[in-house]
Steps between C-alpha positions, in 0.01 A plus 500: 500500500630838375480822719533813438718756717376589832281811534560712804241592695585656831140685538320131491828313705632836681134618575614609851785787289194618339257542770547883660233385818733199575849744434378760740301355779731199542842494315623876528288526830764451797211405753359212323750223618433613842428186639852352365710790659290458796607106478869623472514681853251208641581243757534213254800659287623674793562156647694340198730870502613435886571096384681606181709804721600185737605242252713767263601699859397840353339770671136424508467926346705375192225308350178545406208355300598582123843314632360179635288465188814542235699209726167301489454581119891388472428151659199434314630621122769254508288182670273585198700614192812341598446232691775535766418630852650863562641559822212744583308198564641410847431840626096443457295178636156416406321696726716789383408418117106501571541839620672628184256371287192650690724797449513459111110362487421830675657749209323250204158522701510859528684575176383225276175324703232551656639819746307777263280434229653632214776325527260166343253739308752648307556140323150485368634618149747129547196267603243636254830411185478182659124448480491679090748211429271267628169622346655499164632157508174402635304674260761324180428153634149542513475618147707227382807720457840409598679659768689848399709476790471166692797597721517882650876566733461828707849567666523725825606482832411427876370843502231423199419188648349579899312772381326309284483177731349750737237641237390158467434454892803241561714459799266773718513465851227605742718738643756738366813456553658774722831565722280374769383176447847270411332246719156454403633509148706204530279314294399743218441436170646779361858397498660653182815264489227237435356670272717698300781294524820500194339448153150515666185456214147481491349288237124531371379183323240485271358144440221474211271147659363359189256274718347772703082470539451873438685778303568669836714207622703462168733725630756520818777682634762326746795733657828418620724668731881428493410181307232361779205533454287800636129425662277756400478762689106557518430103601818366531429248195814378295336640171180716405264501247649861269126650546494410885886697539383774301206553675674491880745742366270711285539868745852454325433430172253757508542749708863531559607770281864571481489881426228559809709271740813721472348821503591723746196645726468811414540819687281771553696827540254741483354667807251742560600903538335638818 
């Protein structure tokens, strides 16, 4: 199969560049990570900083947060790219290591997740691609057509990928995460390493039944996360009938409109002369 040269897109796969509501109130806005400086100065990281001071017998005042997480980034580059175990590694113990990645799940929540909502509504313009691509291969098989494009590759990064993971209502816990609640988020779903790990993908499958009873169960979608296969998020089913998916996310499909969801509110400056 012959392909032509890849088309760059970076307002469909870099929506979040392009989106002025997400760029001010959360990427150029210094108080929306709160809750992972907050983390920083916390009990749980302030612990590992006194253990680290001890085992490298360094003042205690010469480290801090951002330092801890480049040694802990050090260790865990090499076990994965590499292979080899840094020497970074004996400075941190499990415990240690759960802490540092609540730290890094707290910036992806609030940057990338569920912390504000434009950070997932600003991917509608991504999921509704998705969905056109569908429709038209739908609508080619059931006029007997063959497939223009039976295989569609979207490249981007971790950063295209929570948002819209998020959009579609996976990996939400019943709380937020905050600086606050390290504990009672020990078992959260929302663990980006999981999800977002190296060479991450989500895969939409389209299967075509040719023994379905009606028309509306000749057609289903399946997704796949990472290779594994990803329940649905609405009834936790491994695959959906297409008309049943489009109808559970149909506010997005329909209603999700990339130029409103970025716009800025809109101030009034005018006032009244006495």
């Amino acid at each position: 199969m012959e392909c032509g040269p890849p088309r760059i897109n970076d307002k469909l796969m870099r929506f979040f560049d392009h989106c002025e509501k997400f760029l001010t109130e959360v990427e150029r806005n210094e108080t929306a990570l709160y809750h992972v400086e907050a983390f920083k100065t916390g009990p749980e990281m302030q612990n590992i900083l006194k253990k680290v001071a001890a085992t490298l017998q360094v003042p205690v005042n010469n480290l801090n947060a951002d330092l801890i997480q480049v040694a802990f980034f050090t260790c865990s580059f090499d076990l994965a790219i590499k292979g080899v175990k840094s020497p970074w590694c004996d400075v941190f113990d499990t415990d240690d290591a759960m802490v540092l990645e609540y730290l890094n799940d707290l910036k992806q929540y609030w940057k990338r997740g569920y912390g504000y909502t434009i950070n997932s509504r600003s991917s509608c313009i991504l999921f509704q691609d998705i969905f056109q691509h569908l429709d038209k291969a739908v609508e080619q098989k059931k006029r007997s057509q063959p497939i223009s494009s039976p295989v569609i590759l979207q490249f981007g990064h971790a950063e295209t990928l929570l948002p819209l993971l998020s959009l579609m209502g996976y990996f939400k816990d019943k709380e937020p995460l905050t600086a606050y609640n390290y504990k009672e988020q020990m078992h959260r779903k929302f663990r980006s390493g999981h999800i977002v790990p190296y060479a991450s993908n989500l895969i939409f499958v389209l299967y075509h039944c040719k023994n379905a009873k009606t028309a509306k169960e000749e057609f289903r979608v399946q997704l796949l996360l990472n290779e594994k296969v990803l329940p649905l998020a609405n009834s936790q089913e491994t695959a959906s009938l297409y008309d049943d998916l489009k109808n559970h996310y149909k506010d997005i499909l329909q209603s999700c409109h990339t130029s409103e969801e970025c716009q800025l509110p809109k101030v009034n400056n005018t006032s009244d002369e006495l």
